[in-house]
C-alpha positions in Angstrom: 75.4 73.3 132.5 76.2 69.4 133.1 73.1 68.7 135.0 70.6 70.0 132.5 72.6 67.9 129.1 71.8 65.0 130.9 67.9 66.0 132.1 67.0 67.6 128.9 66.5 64.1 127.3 64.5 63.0 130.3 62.8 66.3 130.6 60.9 65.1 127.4 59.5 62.3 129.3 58.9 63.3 132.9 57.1 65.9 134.5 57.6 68.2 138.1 55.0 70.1 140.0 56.8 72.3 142.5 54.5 72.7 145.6 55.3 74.5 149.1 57.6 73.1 151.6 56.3 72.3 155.3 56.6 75.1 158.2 57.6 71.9 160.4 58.9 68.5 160.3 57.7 66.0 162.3 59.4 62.7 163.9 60.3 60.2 161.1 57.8 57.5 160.5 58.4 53.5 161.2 59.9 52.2 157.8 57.7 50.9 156.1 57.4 47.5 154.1 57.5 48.3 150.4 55.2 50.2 148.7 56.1 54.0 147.9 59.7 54.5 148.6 58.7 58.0 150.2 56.9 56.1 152.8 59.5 53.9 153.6 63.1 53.1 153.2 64.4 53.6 149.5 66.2 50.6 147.2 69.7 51.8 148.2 69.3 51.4 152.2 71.7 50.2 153.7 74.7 52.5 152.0 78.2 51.1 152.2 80.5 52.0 154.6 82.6 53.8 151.8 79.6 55.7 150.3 78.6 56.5 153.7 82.0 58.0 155.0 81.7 60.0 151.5 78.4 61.3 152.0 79.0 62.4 155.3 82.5 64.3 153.9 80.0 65.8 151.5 77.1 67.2 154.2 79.5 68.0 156.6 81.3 70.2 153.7 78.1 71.7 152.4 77.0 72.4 156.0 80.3 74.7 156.4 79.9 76.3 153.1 76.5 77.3 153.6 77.1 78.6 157.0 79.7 81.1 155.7 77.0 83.1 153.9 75.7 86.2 154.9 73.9 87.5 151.8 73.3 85.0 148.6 71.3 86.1 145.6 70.9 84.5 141.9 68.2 84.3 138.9 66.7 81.1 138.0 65.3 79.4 135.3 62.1 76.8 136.0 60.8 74.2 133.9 57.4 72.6 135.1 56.4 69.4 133.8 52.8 67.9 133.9 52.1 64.4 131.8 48.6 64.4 133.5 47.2 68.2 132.8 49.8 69.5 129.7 52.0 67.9 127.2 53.2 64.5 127.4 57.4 65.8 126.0 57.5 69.6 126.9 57.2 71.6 129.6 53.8 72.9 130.7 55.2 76.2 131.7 58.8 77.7 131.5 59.7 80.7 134.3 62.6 82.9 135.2 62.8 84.9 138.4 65.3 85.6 141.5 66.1 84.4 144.7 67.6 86.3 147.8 68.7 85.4 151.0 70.2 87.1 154.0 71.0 85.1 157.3 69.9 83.5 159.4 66.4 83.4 158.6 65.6 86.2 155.8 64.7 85.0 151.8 62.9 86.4 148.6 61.6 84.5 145.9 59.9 86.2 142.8 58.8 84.9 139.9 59.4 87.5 137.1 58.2 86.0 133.9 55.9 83.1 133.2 55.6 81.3 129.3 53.1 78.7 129.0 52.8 75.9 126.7 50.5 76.3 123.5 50.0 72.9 120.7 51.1 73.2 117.7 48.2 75.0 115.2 49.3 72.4 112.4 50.2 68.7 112.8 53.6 68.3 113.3 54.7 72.0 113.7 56.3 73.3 117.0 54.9 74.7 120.1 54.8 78.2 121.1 55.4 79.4 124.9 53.4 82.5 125.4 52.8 85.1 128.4 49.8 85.2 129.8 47.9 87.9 131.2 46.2 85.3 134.0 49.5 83.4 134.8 50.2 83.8 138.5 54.0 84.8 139.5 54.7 83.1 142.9 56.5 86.4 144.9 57.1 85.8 148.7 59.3 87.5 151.7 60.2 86.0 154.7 61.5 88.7 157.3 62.1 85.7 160.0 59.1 86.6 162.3 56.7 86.8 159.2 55.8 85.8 155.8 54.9 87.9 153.1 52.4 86.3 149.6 52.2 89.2 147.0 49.1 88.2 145.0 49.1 90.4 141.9 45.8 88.8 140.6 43.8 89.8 143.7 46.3 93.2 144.3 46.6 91.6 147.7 49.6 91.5 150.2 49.1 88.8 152.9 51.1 88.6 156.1 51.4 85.5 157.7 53.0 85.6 161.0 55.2 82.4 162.2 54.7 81.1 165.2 57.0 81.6 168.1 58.8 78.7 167.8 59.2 79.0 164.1 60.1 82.2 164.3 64.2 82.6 162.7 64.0 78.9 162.1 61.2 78.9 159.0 63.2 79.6 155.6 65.1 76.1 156.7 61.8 74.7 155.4 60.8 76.9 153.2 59.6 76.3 149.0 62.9 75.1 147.8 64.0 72.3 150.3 67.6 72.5 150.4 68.4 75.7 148.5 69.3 78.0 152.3 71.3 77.1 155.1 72.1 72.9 155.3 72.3 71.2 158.6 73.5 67.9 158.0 72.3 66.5 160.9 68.8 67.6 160.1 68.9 66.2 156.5 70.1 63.5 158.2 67.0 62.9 160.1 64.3 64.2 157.6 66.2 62.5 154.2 67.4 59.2 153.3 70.4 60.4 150.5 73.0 59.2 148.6 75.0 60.1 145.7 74.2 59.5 142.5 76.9 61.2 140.5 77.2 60.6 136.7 80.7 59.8 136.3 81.1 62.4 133.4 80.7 65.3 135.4 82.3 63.8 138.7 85.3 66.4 138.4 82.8 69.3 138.4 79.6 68.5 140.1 78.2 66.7 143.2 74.8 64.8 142.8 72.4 63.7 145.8 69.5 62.0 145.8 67.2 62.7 148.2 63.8 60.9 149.5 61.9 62.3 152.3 61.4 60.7 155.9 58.8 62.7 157.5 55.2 63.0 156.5 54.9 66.7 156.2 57.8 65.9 153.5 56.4 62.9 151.8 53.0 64.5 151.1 54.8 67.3 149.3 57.4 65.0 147.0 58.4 61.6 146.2 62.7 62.7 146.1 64.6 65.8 145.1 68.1 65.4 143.4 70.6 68.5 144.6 73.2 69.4 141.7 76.2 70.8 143.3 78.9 72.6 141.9 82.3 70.5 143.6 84.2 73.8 144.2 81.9 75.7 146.1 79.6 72.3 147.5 76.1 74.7 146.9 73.3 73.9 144.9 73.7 75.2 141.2 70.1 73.0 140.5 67.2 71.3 141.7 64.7 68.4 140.2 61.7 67.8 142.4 59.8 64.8 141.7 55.9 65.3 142.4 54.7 62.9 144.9 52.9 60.9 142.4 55.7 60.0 140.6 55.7 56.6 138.1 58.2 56.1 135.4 55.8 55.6 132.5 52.8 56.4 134.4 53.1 60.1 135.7 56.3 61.5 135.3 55.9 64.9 137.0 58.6 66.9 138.4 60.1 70.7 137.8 63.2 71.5 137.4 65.4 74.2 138.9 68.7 75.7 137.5 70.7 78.6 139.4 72.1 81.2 137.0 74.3 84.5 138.3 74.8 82.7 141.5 76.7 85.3 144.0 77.5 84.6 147.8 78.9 87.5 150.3 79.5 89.7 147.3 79.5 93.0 148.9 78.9 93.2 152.9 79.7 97.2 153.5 77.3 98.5 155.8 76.0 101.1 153.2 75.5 98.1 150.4 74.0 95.7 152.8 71.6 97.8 154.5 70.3 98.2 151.2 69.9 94.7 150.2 68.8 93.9 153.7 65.4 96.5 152.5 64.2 93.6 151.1 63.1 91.7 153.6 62.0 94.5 156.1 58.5 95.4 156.1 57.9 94.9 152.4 55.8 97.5 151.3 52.4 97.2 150.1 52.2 98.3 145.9 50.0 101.1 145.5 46.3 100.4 145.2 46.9 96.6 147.0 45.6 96.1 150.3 47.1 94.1 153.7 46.0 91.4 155.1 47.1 90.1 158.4 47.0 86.7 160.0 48.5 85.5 162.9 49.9 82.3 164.0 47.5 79.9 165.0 47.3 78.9 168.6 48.1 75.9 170.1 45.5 74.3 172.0 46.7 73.3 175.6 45.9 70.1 176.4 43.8 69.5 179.5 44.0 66.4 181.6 40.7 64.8 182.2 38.7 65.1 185.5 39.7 62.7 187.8 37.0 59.6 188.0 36.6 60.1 184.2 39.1 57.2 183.1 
């Protein structure tokens, strides 16, 4: 794959901490004046009217392709990078799992297999990646009215319940940003993006930068790039810089790449009433137990007495 010939290199030198997406976004804040580009507007604000018109051409595209699926499912490969707690060139943990997705609002992500890093035993030999029993395997399920955490270390299945008004909206904003269902108006309003295609892979892949606009968003990561493949305009990667990015300071990010990747590939009623299983009522493994929690309430607000102001 393009995408990862050209990270590899930098992969040695920067780092990626994948953390959880928000379960809303809020209005965007002011711009700021300098600072973090997160918290205000990015180096390349205002685009050109010509990279505009073409970045629109691109959402608008992506938007259309992604609303044409009705099942999606693929493996991935995950490499974490952490220059403060692991190596400074490698990555601190290498994973492989699979994603599913069912529309509008149904998704699976498991992690199947975790390595993690281990020094060198003599100076100037090479590291070993080894499975470890304590290694925690992300594994979630979202049915559209709930979300399901499978916790192998604990043997503990818990049930989160969304509330009302994210209920069929939540995988939108769900661990991988981007990866189901783009609204173009939405990334619009929660991303400042451009392109930042190499020009060696321009005949075969679309690249976006993207830097968040909203606070939920901004505490979770400094900018994401989206590799797309430029015949079907859907992600085929992911780099997700931790919020704490620095060139040369702390070059965290993870990085994502899409393997196997197969949309609407068989929507009989037999076949998909079986892949739809996935996402129904997962069961519980034998000898886990169930735990349930509900959506929080919203607190009404209540106008003071009147003589009180």
């Amino acid at each position: 794959m393009e995408f990862m010939a050209h990270y590899f290199p930098r992969l040695l030198l920067v780092l990626l901490v994948l953390v959880a997406g928000p379960l809303a976004a809020q209005e965007a804040r002011p711009p700021a004046t300098g600072g973090n580009p997160a918290l205000g507007r990015p180096a390349f604000v205002p685009l050109s009217a010509e990279h505009q018109q073409y970045l629109d051409k691109v959402l608008e595209v992506w938007e259309r392709r992604s609303n044409d699926i009705t099942v999606y499912r693929c493996e991935f490969q995950r490499w974490e990078f952490d220059s403060v707690f692991g190596p400074a060139d490698e990555a601190k943990r290498y994973s492989t799992g699979m994603i599913k997705y069912a529309s509008p609002d149904k998704g699976l992500f498991q992690v199947k297999k975790v390595l993690t890093y281990q020094a060198p035993m003599l100076a100037g030999g090479k590291p070993r990646y080894v499975e470890l029993e304590g290694d925690y395997r992300e594994h979630w399920v979202c049915d559209g009215q709930s979300v399901y955490e499978f916790d192998a270390q604990r043997k503990l299945v818990v049930q989160q319940i969304l509330p009302a008004h994210m209920q069929g909206k939540a995988i939108d904003q769900g661990p991988l940003p981007f990866m189901f269902r783009a609204n173009a108006d939405d990334i619009r309003r929660r991303y400042w993006v451009h392109a930042i295609t190499p020009e060696k892979v321009q005949e075969k892949e679309i690249w976006l930068e993207a830097y968040p606009r909203t606070v939920e968003d901004a505490g979770n990561f400094l900018k994401v790039h989206i590799v797309m493949d430029r015949q079907r305009v859907l992600p085929k990667g992911l780099v997700i810089f931790d919020r704490n990015y620095r060139p040369g300071k702390n070059t965290s990010r993870t990085v994502f790449k899409f393997n196997d990747r197969e949309v609407n590939f068989n929507t009989s009623l037999d076949l998909l009433n079986i892949f739809q299983r996935n996402f129904y009522q997962p069961a519980v493994p034998r000898g886990w137990r169930k735990e349930v929690r509900q959506a929080p309430v919203q607190q009404a607000i209540r106008e003071p007495p009147q003589g009180s102001r």
